[in-house]
C-alpha positions as CSV (number, residue, x, y, z in Angstrom):
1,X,0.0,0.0,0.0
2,X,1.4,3.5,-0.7
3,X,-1.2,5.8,0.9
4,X,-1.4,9.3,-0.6
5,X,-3.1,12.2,1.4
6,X,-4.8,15.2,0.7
7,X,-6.0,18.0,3.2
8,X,-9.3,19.5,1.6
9,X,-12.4,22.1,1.3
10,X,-13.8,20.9,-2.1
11,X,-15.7,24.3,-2.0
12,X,-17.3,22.6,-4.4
13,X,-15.6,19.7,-5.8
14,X,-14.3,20.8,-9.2
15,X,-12.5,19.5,-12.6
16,X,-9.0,20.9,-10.5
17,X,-9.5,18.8,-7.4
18,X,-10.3,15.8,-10.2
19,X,-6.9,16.5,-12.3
20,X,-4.8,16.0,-8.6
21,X,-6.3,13.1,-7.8
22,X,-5.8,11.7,-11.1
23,X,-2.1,13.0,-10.8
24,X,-1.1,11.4,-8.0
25,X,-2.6,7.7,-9.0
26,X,0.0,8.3,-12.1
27,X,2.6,8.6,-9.4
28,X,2.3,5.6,-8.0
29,X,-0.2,6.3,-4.9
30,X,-2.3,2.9,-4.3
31,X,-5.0,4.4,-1.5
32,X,-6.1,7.8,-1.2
33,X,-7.7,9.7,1.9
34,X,-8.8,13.0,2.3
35,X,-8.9,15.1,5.2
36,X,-12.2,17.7,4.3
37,X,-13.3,20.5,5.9
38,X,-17.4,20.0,6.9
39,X,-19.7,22.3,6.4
40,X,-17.6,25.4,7.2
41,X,-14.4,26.1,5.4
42,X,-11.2,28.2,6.1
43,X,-12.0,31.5,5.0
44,X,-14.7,31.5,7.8
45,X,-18.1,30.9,5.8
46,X,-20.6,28.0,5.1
47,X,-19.6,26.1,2.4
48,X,-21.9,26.2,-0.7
49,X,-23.0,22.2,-0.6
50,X,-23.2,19.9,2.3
51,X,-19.7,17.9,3.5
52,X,-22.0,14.5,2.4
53,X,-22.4,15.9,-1.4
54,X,-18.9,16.9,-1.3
55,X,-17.7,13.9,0.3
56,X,-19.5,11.9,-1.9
57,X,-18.5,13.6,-4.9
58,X,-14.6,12.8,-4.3
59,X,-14.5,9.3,-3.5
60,X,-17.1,9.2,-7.1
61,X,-14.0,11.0,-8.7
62,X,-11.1,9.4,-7.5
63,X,-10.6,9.1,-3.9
64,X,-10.9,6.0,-1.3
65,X,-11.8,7.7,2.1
66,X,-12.7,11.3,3.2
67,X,-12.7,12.4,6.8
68,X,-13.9,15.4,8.2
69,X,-11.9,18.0,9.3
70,X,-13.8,19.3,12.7
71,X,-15.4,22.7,12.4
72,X,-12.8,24.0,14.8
73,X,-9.8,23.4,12.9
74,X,-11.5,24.0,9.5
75,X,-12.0,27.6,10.2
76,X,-8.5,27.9,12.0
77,X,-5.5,30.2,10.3
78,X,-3.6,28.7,7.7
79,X,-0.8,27.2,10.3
80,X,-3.6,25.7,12.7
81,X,-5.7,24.6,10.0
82,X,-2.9,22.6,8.4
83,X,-1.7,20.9,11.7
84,X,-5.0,19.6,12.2
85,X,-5.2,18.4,8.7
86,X,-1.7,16.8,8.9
87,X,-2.1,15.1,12.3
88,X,-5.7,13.6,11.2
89,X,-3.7,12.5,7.9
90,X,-0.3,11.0,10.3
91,X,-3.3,8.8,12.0
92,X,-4.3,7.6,8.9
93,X,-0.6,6.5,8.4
94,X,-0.3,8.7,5.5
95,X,3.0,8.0,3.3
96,X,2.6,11.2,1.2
97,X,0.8,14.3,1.4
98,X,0.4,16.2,-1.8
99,X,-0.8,19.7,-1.9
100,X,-0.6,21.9,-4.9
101,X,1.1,25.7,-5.2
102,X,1.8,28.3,-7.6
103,X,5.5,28.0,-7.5
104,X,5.4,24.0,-7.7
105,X,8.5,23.6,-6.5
106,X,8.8,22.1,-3.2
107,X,12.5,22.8,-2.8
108,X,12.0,26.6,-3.2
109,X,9.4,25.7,-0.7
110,X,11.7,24.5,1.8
111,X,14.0,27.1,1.9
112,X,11.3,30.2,2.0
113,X,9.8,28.0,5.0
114,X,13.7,28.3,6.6
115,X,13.6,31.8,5.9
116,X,10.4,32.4,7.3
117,X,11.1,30.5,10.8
118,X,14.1,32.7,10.8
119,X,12.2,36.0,10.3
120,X,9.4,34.9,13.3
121,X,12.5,34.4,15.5
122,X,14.0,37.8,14.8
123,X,13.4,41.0,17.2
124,X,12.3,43.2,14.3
125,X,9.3,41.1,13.8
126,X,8.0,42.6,17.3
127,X,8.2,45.8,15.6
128,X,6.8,45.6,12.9
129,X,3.4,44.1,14.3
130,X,4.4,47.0,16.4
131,X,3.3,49.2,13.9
132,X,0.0,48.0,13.0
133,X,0.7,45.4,10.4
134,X,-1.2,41.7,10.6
135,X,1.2,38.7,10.9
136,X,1.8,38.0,7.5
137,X,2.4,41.5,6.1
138,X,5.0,42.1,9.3
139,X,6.5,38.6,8.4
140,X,7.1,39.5,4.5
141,X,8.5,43.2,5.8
142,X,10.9,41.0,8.1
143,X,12.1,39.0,5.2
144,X,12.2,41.8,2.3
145,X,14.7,43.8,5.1
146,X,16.8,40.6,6.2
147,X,16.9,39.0,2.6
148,X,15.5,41.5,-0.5
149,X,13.1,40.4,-2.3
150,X,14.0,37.1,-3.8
151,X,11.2,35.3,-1.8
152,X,8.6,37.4,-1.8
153,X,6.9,36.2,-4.9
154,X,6.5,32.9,-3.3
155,X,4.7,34.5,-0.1
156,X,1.9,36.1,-2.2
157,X,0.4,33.3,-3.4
158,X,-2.4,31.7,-1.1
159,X,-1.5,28.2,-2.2
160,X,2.2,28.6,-1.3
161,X,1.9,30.1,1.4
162,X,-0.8,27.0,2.6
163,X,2.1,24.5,1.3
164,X,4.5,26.6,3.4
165,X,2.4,25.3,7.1
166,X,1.7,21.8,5.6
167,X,5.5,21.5,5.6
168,X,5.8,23.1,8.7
169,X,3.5,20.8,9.9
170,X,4.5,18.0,8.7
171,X,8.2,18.7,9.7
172,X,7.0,18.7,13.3
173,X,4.3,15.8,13.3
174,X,7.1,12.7,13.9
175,X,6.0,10.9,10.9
176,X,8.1,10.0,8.1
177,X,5.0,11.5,6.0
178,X,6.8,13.3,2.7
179,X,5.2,15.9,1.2
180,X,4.5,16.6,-2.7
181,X,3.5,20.0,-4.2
182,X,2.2,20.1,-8.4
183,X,1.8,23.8,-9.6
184,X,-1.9,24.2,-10.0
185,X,-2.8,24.4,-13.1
186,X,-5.2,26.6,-15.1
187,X,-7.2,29.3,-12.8
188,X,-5.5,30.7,-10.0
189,X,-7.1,31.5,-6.4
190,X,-10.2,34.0,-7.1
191,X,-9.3,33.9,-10.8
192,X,-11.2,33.9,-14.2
193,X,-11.5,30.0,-15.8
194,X,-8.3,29.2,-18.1
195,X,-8.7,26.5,-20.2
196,X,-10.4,23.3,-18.7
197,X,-10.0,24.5,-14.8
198,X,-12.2,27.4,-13.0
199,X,-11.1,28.2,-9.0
200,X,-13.6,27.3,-6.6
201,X,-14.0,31.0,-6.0
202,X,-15.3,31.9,-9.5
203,X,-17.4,28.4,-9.9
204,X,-19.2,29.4,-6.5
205,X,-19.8,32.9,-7.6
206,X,-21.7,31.7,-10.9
207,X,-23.7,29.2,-8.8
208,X,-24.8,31.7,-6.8
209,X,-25.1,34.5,-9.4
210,X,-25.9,32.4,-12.7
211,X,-27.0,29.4,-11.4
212,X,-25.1,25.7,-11.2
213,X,-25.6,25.5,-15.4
214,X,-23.1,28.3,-15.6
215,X,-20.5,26.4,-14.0
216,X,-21.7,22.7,-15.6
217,X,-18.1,23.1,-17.7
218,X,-15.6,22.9,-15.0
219,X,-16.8,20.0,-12.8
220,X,-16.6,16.5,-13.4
221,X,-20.0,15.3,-14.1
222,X,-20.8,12.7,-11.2
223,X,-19.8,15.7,-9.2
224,X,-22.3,18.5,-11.1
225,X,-24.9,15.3,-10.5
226,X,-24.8,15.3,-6.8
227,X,-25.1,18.9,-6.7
228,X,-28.1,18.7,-8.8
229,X,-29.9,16.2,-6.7
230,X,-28.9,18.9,-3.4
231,X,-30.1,21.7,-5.5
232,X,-33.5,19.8,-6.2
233,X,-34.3,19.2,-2.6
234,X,-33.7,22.3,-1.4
235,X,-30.4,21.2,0.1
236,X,-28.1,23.8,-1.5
237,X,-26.5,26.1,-1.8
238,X,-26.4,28.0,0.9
239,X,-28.4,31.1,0.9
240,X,-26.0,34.1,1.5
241,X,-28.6,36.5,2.8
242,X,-29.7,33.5,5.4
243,X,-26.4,33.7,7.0
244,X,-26.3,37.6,6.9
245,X,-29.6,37.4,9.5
246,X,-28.3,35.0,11.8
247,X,-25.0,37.0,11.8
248,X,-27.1,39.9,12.7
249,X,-28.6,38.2,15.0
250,X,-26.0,37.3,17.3
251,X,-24.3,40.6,17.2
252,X,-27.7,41.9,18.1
253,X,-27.0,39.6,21.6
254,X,-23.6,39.8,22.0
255,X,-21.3,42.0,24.2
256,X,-18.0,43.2,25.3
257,X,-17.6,40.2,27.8
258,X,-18.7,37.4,25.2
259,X,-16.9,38.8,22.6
260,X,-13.6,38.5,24.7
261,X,-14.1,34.7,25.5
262,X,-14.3,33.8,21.1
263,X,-11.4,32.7,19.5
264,X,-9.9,35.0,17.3
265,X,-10.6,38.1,20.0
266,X,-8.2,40.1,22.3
267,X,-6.4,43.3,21.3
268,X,-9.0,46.0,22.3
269,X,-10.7,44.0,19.0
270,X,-14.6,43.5,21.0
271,X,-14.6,47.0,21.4
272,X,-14.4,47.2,17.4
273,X,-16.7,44.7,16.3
274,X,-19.4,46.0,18.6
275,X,-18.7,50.0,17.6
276,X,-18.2,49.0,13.5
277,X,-20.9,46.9,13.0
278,X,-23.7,49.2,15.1
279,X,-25.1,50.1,11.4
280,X,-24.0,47.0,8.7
281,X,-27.1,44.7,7.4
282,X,-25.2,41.9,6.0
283,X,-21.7,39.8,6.4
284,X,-19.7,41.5,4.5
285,X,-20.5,45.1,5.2
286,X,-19.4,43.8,9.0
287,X,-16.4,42.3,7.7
288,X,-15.6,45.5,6.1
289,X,-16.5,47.8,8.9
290,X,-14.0,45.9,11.1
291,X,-10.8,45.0,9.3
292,X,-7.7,46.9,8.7
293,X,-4.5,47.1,8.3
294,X,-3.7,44.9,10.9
295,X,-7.0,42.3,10.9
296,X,-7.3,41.0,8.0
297,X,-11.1,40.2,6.2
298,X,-10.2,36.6,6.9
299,X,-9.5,36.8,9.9
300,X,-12.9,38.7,10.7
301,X,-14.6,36.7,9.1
302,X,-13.8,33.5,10.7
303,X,-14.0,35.6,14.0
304,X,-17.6,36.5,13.4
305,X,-18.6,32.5,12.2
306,X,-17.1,31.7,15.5
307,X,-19.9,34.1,17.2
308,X,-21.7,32.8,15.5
309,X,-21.1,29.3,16.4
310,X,-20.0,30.2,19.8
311,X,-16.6,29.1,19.3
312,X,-14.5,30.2,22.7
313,X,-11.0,30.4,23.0
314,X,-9.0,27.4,24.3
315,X,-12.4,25.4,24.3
316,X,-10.6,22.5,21.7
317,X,-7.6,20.7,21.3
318,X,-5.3,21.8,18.7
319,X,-5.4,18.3,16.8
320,X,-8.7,16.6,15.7
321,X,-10.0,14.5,18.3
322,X,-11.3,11.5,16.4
323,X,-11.8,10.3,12.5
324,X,-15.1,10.9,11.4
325,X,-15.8,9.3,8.1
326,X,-17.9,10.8,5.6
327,X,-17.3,8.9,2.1
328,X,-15.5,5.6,0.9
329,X,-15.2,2.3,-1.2
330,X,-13.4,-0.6,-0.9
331,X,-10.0,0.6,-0.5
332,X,-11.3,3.4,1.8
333,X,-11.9,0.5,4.1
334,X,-8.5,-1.1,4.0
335,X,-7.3,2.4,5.1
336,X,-9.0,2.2,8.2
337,X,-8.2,-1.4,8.7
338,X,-4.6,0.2,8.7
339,X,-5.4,2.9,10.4
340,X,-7.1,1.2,13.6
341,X,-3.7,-1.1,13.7
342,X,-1.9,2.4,14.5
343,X,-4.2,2.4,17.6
344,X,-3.3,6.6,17.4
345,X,-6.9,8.0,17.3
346,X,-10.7,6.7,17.8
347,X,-12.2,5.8,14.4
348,X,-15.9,5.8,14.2
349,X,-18.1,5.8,11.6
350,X,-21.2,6.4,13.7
351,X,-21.7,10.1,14.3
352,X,-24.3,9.2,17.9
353,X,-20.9,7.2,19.2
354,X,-18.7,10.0,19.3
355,X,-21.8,12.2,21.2
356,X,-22.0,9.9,23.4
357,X,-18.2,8.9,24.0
358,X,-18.2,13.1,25.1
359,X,-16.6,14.9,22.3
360,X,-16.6,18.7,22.3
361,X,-15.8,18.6,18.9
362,X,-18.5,16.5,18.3
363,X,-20.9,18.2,20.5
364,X,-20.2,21.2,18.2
365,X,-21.1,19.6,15.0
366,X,-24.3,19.3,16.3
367,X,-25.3,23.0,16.7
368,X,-22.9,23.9,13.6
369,X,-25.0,21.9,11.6
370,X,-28.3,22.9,12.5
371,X,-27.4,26.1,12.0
372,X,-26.2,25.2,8.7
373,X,-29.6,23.6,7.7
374,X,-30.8,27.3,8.2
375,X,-28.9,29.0,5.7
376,X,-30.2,26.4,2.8
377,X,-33.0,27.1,0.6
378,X,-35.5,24.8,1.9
379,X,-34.2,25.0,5.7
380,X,-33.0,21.5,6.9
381,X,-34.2,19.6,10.2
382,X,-32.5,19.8,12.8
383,X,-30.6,16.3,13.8
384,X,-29.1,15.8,10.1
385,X,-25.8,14.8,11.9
386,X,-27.6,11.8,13.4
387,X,-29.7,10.7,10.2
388,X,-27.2,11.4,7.7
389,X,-25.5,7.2,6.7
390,X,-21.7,7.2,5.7
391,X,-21.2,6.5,1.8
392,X,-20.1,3.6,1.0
393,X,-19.1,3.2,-2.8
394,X,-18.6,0.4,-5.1
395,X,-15.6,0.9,-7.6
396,X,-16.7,0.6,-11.2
């Protein structure tokens, strides 16, 4: 067996995620998990189909198992994010992860990640957050001064700069798990379609804006299927102007003292949110109101979903707590027969188990997801994380 691993969103799964998977069967991989985010993804907002349809549509286009990547850790920063992704894939007894980057070129990779360490280590980093800058921009000041501006090419793309903490992570995880990066090809992050590829940003914007037609071109088409069916029963996507309420509504409870005790909050920051947002009616007219310089729209905006969600600091571990499986087939299963002889972490695929066995993580799916079934079209029931069955897929 030579297990391949992949740490995902699939926001939704398109004719990009396909062309990896594909990819690294060509190398050589023999069994292929994923580690997905659920129903919330990193940029801190819903995401546009279910985890199940999205799940599903992965192991229908190429992949043997996806777990889910808690709510917690899927709406983390970009180092947290990818230590809980890695650690979930090191209990799976991943051999390989592969991830793909703008630069493609893991050993340029490397040696910005060196760079970077070196920067976060240095005094003048103090500084320059000092001075009203967010991490990363005080980080790439850091390294322009120390080291010109060789690297900085490499820090400004999204994908790199996500490769950079899945090597960091994986560095520190003590595995022997190696990590492969492919330059991704086609449509970059929040770009136009080029060629066969679309990002996940402009395919969710014409779902939303056009309709799922519009988009029909650039996913696979078990995948454009499954959202069809989701679409049909009112399952998806997730209404925008849904969410924008609920937001509203939890500012409208919220104060000074309960702001202080979500993650993401501290700095003076509660006294912010509470002045900027007194007059915005939606989202992103908060997110807006509230960022700057130094607090990036990201970072609000996975602030507010933790409001939201009544995500408190220090309330989870900084590694999943179990292995929630969501989708697989045949080999799927010998990946967990593999990954229960590790002994490393509780896999169950029975959602009511983990409840019961006193997961906070799990505890917090529940209310996540409810609130999820909201923001649909044709709201959900609550409970779906009980009723919903894992899929389990016959190869062709």
């Amino acid at each position: 067996m030579k297990l391949g691993g992949v740490i995902a969103e699939y926001n939704p799964f398109h004719l990009g995620h396909e062309w990896q998977l594909r990819q690294m069967r060509e190398a050589g991989v023999t069994h292929l998990a994923v580690v997905m985010s659920g129903n919330y993804v990193q940029r801190g907002e819903p995401a546009i189909y279910s985890k199940w349809v999205r799940a599903r549509a992965a192991v229908e286009s190429g992949a043997d198992l996806v777990v889910e990547l808690p709510t917690p850790h899927a709406m983390a920063p970009a180092a947290d994010f990818a230590r809980a992704g890695v650690a979930a894939l090191a209990r799976l007894g991943v051999d390989e992860l592969w991830f793909g980057s703008e630069c493609g070129d893991l050993e340029a990779l490397k040696e910005t990640l060196e760079l970077c360490i070196f920067a976060e280590q240095n005094e003048a980093l103090q500084q320059t957050l000092a001075e009203g800058n967010g991490f990363p921009k005080a980080r790439e000041l850091v390294l322009q001064k120390l080291f010109g501006d060789d690297r900085l090419d490499i820090l400004r793309g999204p994908n790199n700069l996500l490769g950079l903490e899945y090597l960091r992570a994986a560095q520190s995880s003590g595995t022997r798990m190696m990590c492969k990066t492919h330059t991704r090809q086609g449509a970059q992050h929040d770009g136009s379609p080029e060629g066969d590829f679309a990002s996940a940003s402009w395919i969710r914007e014409q779902i939303r804006t056009n309709g799922l037609d519009a988009a029909k071109a650039y996913l696979p088409v078990r995948a454009y299927r499954l959202d069809h069916a989701e679409e049909l029963s009112g399952s998806g996507p997730t209404d925008a102007k849904k969410l924008d309420l609920l937001l509203l509504g939890a500012l409208s409870q919220t104060d000074e003292e309960t702001l202080l005790s979500i993650a993401g909050v501290g700095e003076g920051l509660e006294n912010r949110i509470l002045k900027e947002t007194a007059t915005c009616q939606t989202l992103e007219e908060c997110v807006t109101a509230i960022s700057s310089r130094r607090y990036t729209k990201a970072r609000i905006r996975r602030i507010l979903m933790n409001l939201l969600l009544g995500i408190r600091a220090g309330e989870y571990p900084k590694t999943p707590q179990y292995l929630r499986i969501l989708a697989m087939n045949e080999r799927g299963m010998e990946i967990l027969r593999h990954a229960k002889s590790l002994d490393t972490m509780p896999v169950l695929p029975k959602f009511a188990d983990l409840v019961k066995k006193g997961y906070s993580e799990a505890k917090l799916e529940v209310r996540a997801t409810d609130l999820y079934g909201i923001m649909q079209p044709s709201p959900q029931p609550r409970g779906r994380e009980f009723t919903e069955q894992v899929a389990v897929l016959h190869r062709d």
